[in-house]
C-alpha positions as CSV (number, residue, x, y, z in Angstrom):
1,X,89.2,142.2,71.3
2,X,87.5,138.9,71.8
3,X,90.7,137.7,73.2
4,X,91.5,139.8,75.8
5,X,87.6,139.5,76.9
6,X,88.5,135.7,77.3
7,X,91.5,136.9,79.4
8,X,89.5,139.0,81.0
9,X,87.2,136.2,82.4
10,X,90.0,134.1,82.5
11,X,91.0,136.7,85.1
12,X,87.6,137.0,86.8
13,X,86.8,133.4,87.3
14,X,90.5,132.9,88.8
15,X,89.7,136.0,91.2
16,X,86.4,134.3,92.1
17,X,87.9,130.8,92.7
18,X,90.0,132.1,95.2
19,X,87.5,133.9,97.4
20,X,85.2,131.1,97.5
21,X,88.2,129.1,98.6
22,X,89.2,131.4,100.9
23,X,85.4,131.7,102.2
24,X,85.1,128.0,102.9
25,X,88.3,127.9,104.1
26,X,89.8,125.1,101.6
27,X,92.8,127.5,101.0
28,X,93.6,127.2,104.8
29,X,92.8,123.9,105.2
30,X,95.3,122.9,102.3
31,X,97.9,125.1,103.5
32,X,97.5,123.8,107.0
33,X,97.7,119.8,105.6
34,X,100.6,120.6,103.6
35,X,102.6,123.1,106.3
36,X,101.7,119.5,108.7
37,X,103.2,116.6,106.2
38,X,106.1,119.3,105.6
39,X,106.7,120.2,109.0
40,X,106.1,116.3,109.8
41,X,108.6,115.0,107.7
42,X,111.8,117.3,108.6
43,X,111.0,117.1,112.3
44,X,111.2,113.2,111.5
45,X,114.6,113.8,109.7
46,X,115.8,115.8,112.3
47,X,115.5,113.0,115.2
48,X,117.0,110.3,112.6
49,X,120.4,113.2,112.5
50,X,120.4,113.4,116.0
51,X,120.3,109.4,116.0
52,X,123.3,109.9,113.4
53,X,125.3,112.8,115.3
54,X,125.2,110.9,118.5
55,X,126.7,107.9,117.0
56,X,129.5,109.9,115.6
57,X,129.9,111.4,118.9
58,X,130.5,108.1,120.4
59,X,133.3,107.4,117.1
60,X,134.9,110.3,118.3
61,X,134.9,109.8,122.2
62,X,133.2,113.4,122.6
63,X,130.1,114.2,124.6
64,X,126.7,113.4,122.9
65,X,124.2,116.5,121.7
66,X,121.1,116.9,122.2
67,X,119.7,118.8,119.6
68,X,121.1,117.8,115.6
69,X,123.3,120.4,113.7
70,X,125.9,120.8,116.4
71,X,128.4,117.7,114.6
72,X,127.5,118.4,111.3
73,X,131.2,119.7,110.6
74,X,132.5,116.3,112.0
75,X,130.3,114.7,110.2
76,X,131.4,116.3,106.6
77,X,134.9,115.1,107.4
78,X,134.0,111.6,108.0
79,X,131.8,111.2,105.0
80,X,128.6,110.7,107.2
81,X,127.3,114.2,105.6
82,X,128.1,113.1,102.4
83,X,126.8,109.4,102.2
84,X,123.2,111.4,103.7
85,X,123.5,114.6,100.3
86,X,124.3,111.8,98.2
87,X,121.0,109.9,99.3
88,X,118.6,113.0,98.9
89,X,120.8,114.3,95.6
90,X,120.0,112.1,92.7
91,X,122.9,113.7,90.9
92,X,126.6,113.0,91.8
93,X,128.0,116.8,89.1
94,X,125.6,118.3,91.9
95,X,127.0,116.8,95.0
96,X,129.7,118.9,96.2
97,X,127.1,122.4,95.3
98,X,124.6,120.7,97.6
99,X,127.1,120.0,100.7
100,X,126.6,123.5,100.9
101,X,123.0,124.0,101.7
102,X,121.4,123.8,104.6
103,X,120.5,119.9,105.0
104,X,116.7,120.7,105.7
105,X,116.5,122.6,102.5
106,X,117.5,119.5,101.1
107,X,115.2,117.3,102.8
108,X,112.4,119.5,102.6
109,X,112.9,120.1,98.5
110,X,113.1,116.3,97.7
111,X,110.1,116.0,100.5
112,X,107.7,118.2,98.3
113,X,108.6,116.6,95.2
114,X,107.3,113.2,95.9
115,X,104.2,114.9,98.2
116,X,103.0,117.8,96.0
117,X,102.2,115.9,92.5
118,X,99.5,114.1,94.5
119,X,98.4,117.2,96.7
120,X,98.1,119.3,92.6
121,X,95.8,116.2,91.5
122,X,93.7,115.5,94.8
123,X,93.2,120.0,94.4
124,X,92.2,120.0,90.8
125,X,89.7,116.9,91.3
126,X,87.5,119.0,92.5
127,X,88.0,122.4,90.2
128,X,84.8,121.5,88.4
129,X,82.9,118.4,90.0
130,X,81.4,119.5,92.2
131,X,80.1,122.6,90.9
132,X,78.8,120.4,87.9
133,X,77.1,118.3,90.3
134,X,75.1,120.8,91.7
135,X,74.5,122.7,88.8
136,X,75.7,125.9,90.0
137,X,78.2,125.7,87.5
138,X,75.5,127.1,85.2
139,X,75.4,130.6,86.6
140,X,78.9,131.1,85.9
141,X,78.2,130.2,82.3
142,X,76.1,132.3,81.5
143,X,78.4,134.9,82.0
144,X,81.5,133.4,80.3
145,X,82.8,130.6,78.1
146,X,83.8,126.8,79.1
147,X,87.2,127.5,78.3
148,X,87.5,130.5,80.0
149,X,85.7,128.6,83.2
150,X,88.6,126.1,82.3
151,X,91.3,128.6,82.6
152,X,90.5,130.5,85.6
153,X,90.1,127.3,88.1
154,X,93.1,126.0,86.8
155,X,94.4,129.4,87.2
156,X,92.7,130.5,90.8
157,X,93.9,126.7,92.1
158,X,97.4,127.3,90.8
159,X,97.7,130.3,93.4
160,X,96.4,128.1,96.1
161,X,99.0,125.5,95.6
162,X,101.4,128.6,95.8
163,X,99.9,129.9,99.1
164,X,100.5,126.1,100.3
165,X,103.9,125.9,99.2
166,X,105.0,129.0,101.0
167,X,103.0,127.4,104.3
168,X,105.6,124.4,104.3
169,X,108.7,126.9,104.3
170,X,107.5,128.3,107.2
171,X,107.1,125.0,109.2
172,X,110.3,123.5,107.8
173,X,112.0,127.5,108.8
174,X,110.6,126.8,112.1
175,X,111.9,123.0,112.9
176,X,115.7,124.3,111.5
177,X,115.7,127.0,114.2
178,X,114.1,125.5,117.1
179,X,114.9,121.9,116.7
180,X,118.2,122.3,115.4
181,X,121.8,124.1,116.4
182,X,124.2,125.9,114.1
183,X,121.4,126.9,111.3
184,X,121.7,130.6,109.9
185,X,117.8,131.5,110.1
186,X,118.7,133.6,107.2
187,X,120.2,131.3,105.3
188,X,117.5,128.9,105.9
189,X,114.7,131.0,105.4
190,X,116.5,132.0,101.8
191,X,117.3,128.8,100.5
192,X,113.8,127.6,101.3
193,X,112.1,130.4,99.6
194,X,114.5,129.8,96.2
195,X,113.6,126.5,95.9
196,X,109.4,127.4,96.5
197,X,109.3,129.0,92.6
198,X,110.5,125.3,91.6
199,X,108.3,123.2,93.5
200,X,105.4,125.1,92.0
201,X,106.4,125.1,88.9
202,X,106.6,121.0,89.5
203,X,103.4,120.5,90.9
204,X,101.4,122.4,87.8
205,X,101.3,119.4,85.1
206,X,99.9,117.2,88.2
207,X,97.8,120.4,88.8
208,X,95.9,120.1,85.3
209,X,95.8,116.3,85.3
210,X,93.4,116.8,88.1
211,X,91.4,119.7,86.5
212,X,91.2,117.7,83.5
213,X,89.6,114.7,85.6
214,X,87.3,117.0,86.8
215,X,86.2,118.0,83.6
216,X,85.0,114.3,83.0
217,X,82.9,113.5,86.0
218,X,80.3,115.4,88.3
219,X,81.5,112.8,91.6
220,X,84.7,114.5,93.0
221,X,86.0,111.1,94.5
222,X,85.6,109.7,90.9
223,X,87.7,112.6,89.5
224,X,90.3,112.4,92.1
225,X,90.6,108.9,91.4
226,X,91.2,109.1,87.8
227,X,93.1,112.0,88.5
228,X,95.7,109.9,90.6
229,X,95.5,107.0,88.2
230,X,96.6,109.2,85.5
231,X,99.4,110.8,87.9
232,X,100.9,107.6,89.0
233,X,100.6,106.2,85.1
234,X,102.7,109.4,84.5
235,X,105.6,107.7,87.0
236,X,105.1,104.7,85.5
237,X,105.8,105.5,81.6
238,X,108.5,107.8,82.6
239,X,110.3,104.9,84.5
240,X,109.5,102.3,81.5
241,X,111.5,105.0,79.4
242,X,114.1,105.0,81.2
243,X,114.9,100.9,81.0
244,X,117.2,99.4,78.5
245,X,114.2,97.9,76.5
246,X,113.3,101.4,75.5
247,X,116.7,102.0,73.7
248,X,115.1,99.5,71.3
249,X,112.4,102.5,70.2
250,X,114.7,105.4,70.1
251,X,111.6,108.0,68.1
252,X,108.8,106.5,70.8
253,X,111.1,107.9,73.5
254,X,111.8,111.0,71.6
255,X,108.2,111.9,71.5
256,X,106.7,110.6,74.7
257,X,110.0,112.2,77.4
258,X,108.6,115.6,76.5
259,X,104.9,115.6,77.0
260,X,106.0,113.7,80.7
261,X,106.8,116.3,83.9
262,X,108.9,114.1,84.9
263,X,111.8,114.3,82.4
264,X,112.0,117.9,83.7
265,X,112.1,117.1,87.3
266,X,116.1,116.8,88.0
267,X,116.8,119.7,86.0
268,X,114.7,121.9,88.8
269,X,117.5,121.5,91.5
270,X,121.0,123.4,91.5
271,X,123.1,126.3,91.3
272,X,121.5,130.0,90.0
273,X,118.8,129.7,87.1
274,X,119.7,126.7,85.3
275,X,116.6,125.0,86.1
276,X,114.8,128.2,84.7
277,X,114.8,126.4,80.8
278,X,113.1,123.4,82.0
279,X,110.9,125.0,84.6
280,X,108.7,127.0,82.3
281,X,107.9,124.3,80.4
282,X,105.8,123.2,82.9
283,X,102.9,125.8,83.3
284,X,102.5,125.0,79.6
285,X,102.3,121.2,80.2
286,X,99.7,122.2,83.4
287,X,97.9,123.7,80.7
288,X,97.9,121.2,78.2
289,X,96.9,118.4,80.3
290,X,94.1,120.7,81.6
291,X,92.6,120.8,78.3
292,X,92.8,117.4,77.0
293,X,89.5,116.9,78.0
294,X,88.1,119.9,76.0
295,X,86.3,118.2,73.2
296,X,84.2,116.4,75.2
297,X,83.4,118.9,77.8
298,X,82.7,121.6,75.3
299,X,79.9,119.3,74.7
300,X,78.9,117.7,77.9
301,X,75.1,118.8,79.3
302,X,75.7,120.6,81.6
C-alpha cells in the first residue's frame, strides 16, 4: 500500500510541476528556445545545400536553383549526397539506410543530440533550487516524502523536455516545406516524429544529472553549473574510454561504459526498433543519476 501511496505522490507532484510550469510560462519559453536553436540550425543547413546544389549545377552546365532539394538526385549520383550522410552518420553499416531519409531529418536528429544533453541539465538545475531557496519547498513536504518530491520533478520535467522536443519537429517540418523543393511533407513530418521517442529517451540521464545538482544547492546558477560540469565530465570519460590506453584496463571499461549515456547513443539511430534495447536503459540511468544525491538530501535542512 505504502508503495503505491509513494506512486501516488510521485504522480501528484509530477502533475503539479507541470502546471506551475505551465503557469509561469517556463514550459513555453523552453519550447520556444528549443523550436528557435532547431529551427535555426536546419534553416542554416539548408542555405549551406543550396551553396552545394548550385555548385553542382554549375558541374553539370544546368541552370542554378533557388531553393535546396531540387538537385538532390544529381547530387546522390555524384557522391556529393553521400560525402554530406556520411558526415552526419557516424556509422558507415548505416549509410546506405540513411541515403534514404529525408536529409533534414538527419540534420535535425544529430542537431538535438549535441543541443538537448545541455538543454536536460540547464532544466533540471532548477527542479529543486529554487524552491529550497525560498522555502516553499516546505509546503510540499509536509504533504509527501523527499523521494517522492524527487520523483515527480524529475518526472513533471521529463514531460516538458518532451513537449520541447515535439516544438523542434514542427520548426524543422516547417523549413523542409517552405524552404526546400521535392520534400514529401508526409514523409517529413513522419520521420521527424520517429526519431522524437529517441531524442527523449537521450536527453533523460542529462535530465537527472541536473535534478541531482539541484538537490545539492539552493542557488540555481550554482546547480546548473555543476550540473554542466558533470555533463561535459560525462563526454569526457566516455571519450578517454574509447582511446587505446584504455585497452590497458579491460574490467575498468567494462564497468564504467554502462553507467555512461553515451555508450548508448549510436545505437539510438537506424532502421525499425533496434535502438529500442538500448533506449530504455536510459530512463533508468535518468533515474539513477537523479538519486545519487539522495543520502545527503534526505538529510539536508531544509
Amino acid at each position: 500500500m505504502s508503495a503505491l501511496r509513494s506512486l501516488r505522490d510521485a504522480g501528484l507532484v509530477a502533475r503539479f510541476t507541470l502546471a506551475r510550469a505551465v503557469r509561469t510560462k517556463s514550459a513555453l519559453a523552453l519550447c520556444v528556445l528549443y523550436l528557435l536553436a532547431s529551427t535555426g540550425a536546419t534553416y542554416v543547413f539548408t542555405r549551406i545545400l543550396l551553396q552545394i546544389e548550385n555548385e553542382t549545377a554549375d558541374l553539370l552546365s544546368v541552370p542554378r536553383v533557388t531553393k535546396p532539394g531540387a538537385m538532390l538526385d544529381s547530387m546522390r549520383e555524384n557522391g556529393n549526397l553521400e560525402s554530406i550522410v556520411n558526415g552526419l552518420v557516424s556509422r558507415p553499416e548505416l549509410a546506405g539506410w540513411a541515403m534514404d531519409q529525408p536529409i533534414l531529418t538527419l540534420v535535425h536528429f544529430w542537431f538535438a543530440l549535441g543541443v538537448l544533453p545541455f538543454l536536460a541539465v540547464a532544466l533540471g538545475a532548477e527542479a529543486i533550487a529554487p524552491d529550497a531557496r525560498d522555502r516553499s519547498i516546505r509546503f510540499e513536504l509536509v504533504r509527501t516524502g523527499r523521494l517522492e518530491l524527487v520523483t515527480g520533478r524529475w518526472v513533471g520535467q521529463a514531460v516538458l523536455l518532451a513537449a520541447g522536443a515535439l516544438a523542434a519537429v514542427a520548426g524543422t517540418w516547417c523549413v523542409a516545406t517552405f524552404a526546400m523543393v521535392d520534400q514529401p511533407p508526409v514523409r517529413q513530418l513522419s520521420t521527424l516524429l520517429e526519431a522524437t521517442p529517441r531524442l527523449w529517451l537521450w536527453s533523460l540521464p542529462f535530465l537527472g544529472l541536473g535534478v541531482a545538482a539541484s538537490q545539492l544547492t539552493s542557488t540555481v546558477n550554482v546547480a546548473r553549473s555543476l550540473a554542466l560540469f558533470a555533463a561535459v565530465l560525462s563526454w569526457m570519460a566516455w571519450g578517454g574510454l574509447r582511446t587505446e590506453t584504455m585497452a590497458e584496463w579491460p574490467i575498468l571499461k567494462a564497468i564504467a561504459e554502462p553507467v555512461l549515456p553515451q555508450t548508448y547513443v549510436l545505437d539510438l539511430w537506424g532502421p525499425g526498433m533496434e535502438w529500442a534495447a538500448s533506449g530504455a536503459l536510459l530512463p533508468l540511468l535518468g533515474f539513477v543519476a537523479a538519486l545519487l544525491p539522495w543520502p545527503l538530501f534526505r538529510r539536508r535542512n531544509l
